[in-house]
C-alpha positions in Angstrom: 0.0 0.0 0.0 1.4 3.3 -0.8 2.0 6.1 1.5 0.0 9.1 1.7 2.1 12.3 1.3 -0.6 13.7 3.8 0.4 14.8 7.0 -1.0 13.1 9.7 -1.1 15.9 11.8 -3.5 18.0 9.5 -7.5 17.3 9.3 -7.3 16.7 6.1 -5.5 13.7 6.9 -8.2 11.9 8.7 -11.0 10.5 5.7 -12.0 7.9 8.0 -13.0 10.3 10.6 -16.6 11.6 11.8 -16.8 15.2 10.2 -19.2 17.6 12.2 -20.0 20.8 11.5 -20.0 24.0 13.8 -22.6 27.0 13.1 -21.1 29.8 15.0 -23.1 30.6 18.5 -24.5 33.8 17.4 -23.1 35.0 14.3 -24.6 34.4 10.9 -23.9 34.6 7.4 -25.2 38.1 6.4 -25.2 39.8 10.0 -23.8 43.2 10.4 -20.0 42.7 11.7 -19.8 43.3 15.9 -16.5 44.6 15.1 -17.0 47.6 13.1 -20.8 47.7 12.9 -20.7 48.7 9.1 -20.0 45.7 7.4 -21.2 42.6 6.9 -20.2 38.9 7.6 -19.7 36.3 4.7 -18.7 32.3 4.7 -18.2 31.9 1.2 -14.6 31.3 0.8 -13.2 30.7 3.8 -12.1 27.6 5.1 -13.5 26.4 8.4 -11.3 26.5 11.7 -10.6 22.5 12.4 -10.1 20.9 15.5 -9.3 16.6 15.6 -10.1 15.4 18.6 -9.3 11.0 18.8 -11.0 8.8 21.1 -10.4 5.4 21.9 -12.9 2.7 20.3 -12.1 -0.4 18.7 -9.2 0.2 17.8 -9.7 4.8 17.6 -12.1 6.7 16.0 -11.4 10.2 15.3 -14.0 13.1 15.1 -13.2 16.3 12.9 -15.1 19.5 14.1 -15.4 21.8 11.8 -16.1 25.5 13.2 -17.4 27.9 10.8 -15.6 31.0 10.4 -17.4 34.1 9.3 -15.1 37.4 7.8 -16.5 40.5 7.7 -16.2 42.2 4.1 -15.2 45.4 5.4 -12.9 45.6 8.5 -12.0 42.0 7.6 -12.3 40.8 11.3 -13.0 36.9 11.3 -15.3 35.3 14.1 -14.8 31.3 14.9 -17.5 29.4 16.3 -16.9 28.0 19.5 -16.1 23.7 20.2 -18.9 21.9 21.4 -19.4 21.3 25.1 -17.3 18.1 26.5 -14.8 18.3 23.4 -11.9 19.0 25.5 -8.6 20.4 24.7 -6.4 17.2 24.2 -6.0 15.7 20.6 -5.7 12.9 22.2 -8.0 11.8 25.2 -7.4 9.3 28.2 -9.6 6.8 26.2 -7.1 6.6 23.6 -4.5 6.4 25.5 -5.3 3.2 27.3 -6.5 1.4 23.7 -3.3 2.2 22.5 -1.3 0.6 25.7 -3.7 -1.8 25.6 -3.0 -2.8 22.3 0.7 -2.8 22.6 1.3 -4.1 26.3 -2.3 -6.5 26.7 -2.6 -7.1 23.2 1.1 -8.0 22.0 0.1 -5.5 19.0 3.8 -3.6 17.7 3.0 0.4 17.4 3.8 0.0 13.7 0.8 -2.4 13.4 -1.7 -0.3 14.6 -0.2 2.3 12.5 -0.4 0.0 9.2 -4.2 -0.4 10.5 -5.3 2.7 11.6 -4.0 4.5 8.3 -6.6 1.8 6.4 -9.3 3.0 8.3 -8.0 6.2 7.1 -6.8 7.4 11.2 -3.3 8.1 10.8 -2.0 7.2 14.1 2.0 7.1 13.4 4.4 5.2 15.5 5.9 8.4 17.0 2.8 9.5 17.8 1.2 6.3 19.9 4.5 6.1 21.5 4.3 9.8 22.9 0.2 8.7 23.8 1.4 6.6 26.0 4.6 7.9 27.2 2.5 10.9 28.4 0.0 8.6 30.1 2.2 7.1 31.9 3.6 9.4 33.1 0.1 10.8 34.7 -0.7 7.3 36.2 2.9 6.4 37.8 1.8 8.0 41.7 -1.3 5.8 41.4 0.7 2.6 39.9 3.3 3.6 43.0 0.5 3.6 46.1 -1.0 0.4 44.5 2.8 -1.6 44.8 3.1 0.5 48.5 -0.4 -1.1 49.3 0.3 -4.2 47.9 3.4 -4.6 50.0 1.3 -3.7 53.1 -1.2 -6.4 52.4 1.8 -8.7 51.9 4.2 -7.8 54.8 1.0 -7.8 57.9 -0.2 -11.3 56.3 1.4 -14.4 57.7 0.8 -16.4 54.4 2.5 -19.9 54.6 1.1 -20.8 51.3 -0.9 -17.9 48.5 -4.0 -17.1 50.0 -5.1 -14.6 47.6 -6.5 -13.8 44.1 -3.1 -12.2 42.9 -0.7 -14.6 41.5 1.9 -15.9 44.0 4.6 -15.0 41.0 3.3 -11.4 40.8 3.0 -11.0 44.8 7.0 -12.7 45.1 7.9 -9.5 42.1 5.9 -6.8 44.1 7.7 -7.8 47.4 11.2 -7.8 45.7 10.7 -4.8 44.4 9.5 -3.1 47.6 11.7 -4.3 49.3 
């Protein structure tokens, strides 16, 4: 399969995606211009502001919002329509995140895999890219994953087990207590 000389990074890269369209919140095509009150606002011609925003699904699903952008014909100020409510302002949201370390540390699936397969589905998600996803999120979960070993050695050090008593596998209870301790 040939490459696409697309960017990944830009909207136009994402065909597979859910496009959505914006209005702007109070602004229309043909209203007087709030800027300079004398002229008035057009949307022929002018590209829309884009924002991607990925989420994780089986494997991601991206969603392209489109906001309108109206330009007034005289002063030439231009007016954006505002995201939706909820969209966030990550690219890339904590959903995706886990699907992609999923993927690669559950799953067994190589970052360039998901790359091949995302790209089909026409979601470039590059190798660099996943690896940064989950860099980052790690990064954000590492006090948690550190209070769960601490509490895990707690459990382990005030029970007099003479034999594995619990639903953790005695291999991954003998790792946590070597590496607390």
């Amino acid at each position: 399969m040939p490459r696409s000389k697309v960017d990944p990074g830009r909207p136009s890269a994402y065909k597979g995606a859910k496009k959505t369209r914006i209005a702007h919140e109070s602004l229309r095509h043909g209203d007087r211009c709030p800027e300079c009150s004398k002229g008035k606002l057009y949307a022929r011609h002018i590209e829309p502001a884009t924002l991607v925003r990925v989420v994780g699904g089986a494997p991601l699903q991206a969603t392209v919002y489109e906001l309108e952008k109206l330009r007034c014909n005289l002063c030439g100020e231009v007016f954006t329509a505002q995201p939706p409510e909820g969209v966030g302002s990550e690219k890339y949201d904590a959903t995706s995140a886990s699907m992609v370390a999923l993927l690669k540390y559950g799953s067994g699936l190589p970052f360039h895999r998901l790359a091949r397969l995302q790209r089909s589905m026409g979601i470039p998600l590059p190798v660099s890219t996943q690896w940064d996803i989950v860099r980052n999120a790690a990064e954000r979960i590492e006090p948690a994953y550190q209070e769960l070993i601490r509490q895990a050695a707690q459990a382990a050090s005030k029970s007099k087990l003479t034999r594995c008593q619990t639903t953790i596998p005695c291999g991954v209870l003998a790792r946590i207590r070597k590496h607390v301790f």
